[in-house]
KOLVO-468542 format. One record per residue (C-alpha): residue in three letters; z, x negated, y negated. Coordinates in steps of 0.5 Angstrom, whole numbers, padded with zeros to 4 digits, always signed. Layout:
BEGIN
ALAZXY/...
end
This chain:
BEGIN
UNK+0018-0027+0002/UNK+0016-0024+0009/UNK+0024-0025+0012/UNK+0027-0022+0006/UNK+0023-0016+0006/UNK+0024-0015+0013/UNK+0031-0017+0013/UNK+0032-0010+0009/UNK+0028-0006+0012/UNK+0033-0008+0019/UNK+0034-0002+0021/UNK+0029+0002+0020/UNK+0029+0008+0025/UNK+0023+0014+0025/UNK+0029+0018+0023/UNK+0031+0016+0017/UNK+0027+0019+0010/UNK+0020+0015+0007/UNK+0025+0014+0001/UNK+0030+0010+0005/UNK+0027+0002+0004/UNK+0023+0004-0001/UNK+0026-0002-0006/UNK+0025-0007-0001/UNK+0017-0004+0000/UNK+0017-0005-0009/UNK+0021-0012-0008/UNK+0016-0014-0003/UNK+0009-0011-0007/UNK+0012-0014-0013/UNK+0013-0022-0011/UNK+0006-0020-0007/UNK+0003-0020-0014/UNK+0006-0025-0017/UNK+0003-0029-0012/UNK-0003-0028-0015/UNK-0002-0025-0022/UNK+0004-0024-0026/UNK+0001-0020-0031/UNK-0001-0014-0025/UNK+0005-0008-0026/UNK+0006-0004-0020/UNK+0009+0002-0022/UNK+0013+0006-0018/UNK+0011+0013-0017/UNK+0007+0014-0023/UNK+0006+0021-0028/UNK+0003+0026-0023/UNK-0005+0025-0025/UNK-0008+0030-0029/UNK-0012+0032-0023/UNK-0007+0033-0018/UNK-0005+0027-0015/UNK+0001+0023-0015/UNK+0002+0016-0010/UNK+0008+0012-0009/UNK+0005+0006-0013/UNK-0001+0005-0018/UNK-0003-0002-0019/UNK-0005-0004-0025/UNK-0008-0010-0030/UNK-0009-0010-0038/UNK-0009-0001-0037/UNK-0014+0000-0032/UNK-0012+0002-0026/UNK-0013-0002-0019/UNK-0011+0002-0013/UNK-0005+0005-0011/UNK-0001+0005-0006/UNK+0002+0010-0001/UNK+0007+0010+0003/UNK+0009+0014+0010/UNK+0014+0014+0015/UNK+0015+0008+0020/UNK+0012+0010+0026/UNK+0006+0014+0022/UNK+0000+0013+0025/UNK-0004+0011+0019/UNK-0011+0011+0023/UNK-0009+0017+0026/UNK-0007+0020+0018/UNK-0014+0018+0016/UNK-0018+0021+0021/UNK-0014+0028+0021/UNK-0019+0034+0017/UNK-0018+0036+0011/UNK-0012+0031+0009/UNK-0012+0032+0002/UNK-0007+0028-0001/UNK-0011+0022+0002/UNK-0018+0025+0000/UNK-0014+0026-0007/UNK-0013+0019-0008/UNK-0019+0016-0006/UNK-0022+0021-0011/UNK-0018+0018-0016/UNK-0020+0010-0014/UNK-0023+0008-0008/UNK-0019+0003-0007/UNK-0012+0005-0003/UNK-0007+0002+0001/UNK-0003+0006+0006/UNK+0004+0003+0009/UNK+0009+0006+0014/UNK+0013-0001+0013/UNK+0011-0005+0019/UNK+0004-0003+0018/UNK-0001-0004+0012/UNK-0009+0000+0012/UNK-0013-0002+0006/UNK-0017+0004+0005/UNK-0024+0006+0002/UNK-0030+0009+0002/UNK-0035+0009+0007/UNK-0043+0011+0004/UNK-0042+0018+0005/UNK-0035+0018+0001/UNK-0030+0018+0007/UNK-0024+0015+0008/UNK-0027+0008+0010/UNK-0021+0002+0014/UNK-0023-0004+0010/UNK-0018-0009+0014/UNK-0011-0008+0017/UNK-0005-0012+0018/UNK+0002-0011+0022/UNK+0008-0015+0019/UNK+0012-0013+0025/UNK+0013-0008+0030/UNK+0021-0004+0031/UNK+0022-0007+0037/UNK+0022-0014+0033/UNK+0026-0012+0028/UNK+0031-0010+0033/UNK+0033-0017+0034/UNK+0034-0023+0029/UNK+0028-0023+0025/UNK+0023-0029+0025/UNK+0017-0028+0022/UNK+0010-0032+0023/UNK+0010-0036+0017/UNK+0002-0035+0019/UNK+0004-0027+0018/UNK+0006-0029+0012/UNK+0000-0032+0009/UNK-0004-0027+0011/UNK+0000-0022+0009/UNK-0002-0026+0002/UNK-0009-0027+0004/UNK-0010-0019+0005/UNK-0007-0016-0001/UNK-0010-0022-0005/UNK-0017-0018-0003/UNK-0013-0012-0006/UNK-0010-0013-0012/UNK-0016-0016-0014/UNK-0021-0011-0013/UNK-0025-0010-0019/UNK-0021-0004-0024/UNK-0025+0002-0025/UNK-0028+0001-0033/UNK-0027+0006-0037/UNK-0034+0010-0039/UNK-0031+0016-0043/UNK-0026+0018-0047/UNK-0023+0023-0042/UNK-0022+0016-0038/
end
């Protein structure tokens, strides 16, 4: 799972637009959940939220809303995005459901609020660096496993309930 993921995000350069690996990221967050359970639906760039936010996937089980995950371009310093003041978009999120993932494609932040309702770092994980995709790709079986090991945290965080007829 972890190599063919890798496999098709190669030649990955800062350059290239966020949308560019966007289907090898789907195809990786999809078999991820399948690991887990099939009945998880990850939908790609979802209906913009009637509170104003869009993320580049919702995760969802039996209608309710899991987390999201947000995607950035490689070499986006995810820990540097959750620091800066006044990032909206990312506040906007964790409003909407405290439990986010954060992804340049190499790296993975799962994100969600600290007792004062700021963006809180709950684990990250690197499935490998630019460098490495450089050369012919062997991923650490160990790296895939806890890969597997960190979104099964994810995925199962426990689902918002819905409390009232605006929900």
């Amino acid at each position: 799972m972890l190599k063919e993921y890798l496999e098709g995000i190669k030649d990955l350069t800062p350059e290239k637009n966020e949308l560019t690996h966007r289907p090898s990221l789907y195809n990786l967050l999809k078999n991820l959940k399948d690991n887990f359970n099939k009945e998880f639906k990850i939908e790609h760039e979802p209906n913009r939220d009637k509170q104003g936010g869009q993320p580049d996937f919702c995760v969802s089980f039996q209608g309710l809303n899991i987390g999201y995950i947000e995607n950035k371009r490689v070499g986006t310093d995810l820990r540097q995005l959750l620091k800066a003041k006044k990032n909206d978009q990312i506040l906007k999120y964790l409003e909407l459901n405290p439990n986010l993932m954060l992804t340049n494609y190499l790296d993975f932040v799962w994100v969600g609020k600290d007792e004062n309702n700021e963006p809180l770092i709950k684990r990250k994980i690197s499935v490998a660096s630019l460098d490495e995709l450089s050369k012919p790709i062997k991923p650490n079986s160990q790296t895939e496993r806890d890969l597997i090991e960190f979104f099964k945290g994810f995925f199962n965080y426990e689902a918002a309930p819905i409390t009232n007829a605006k929900d």
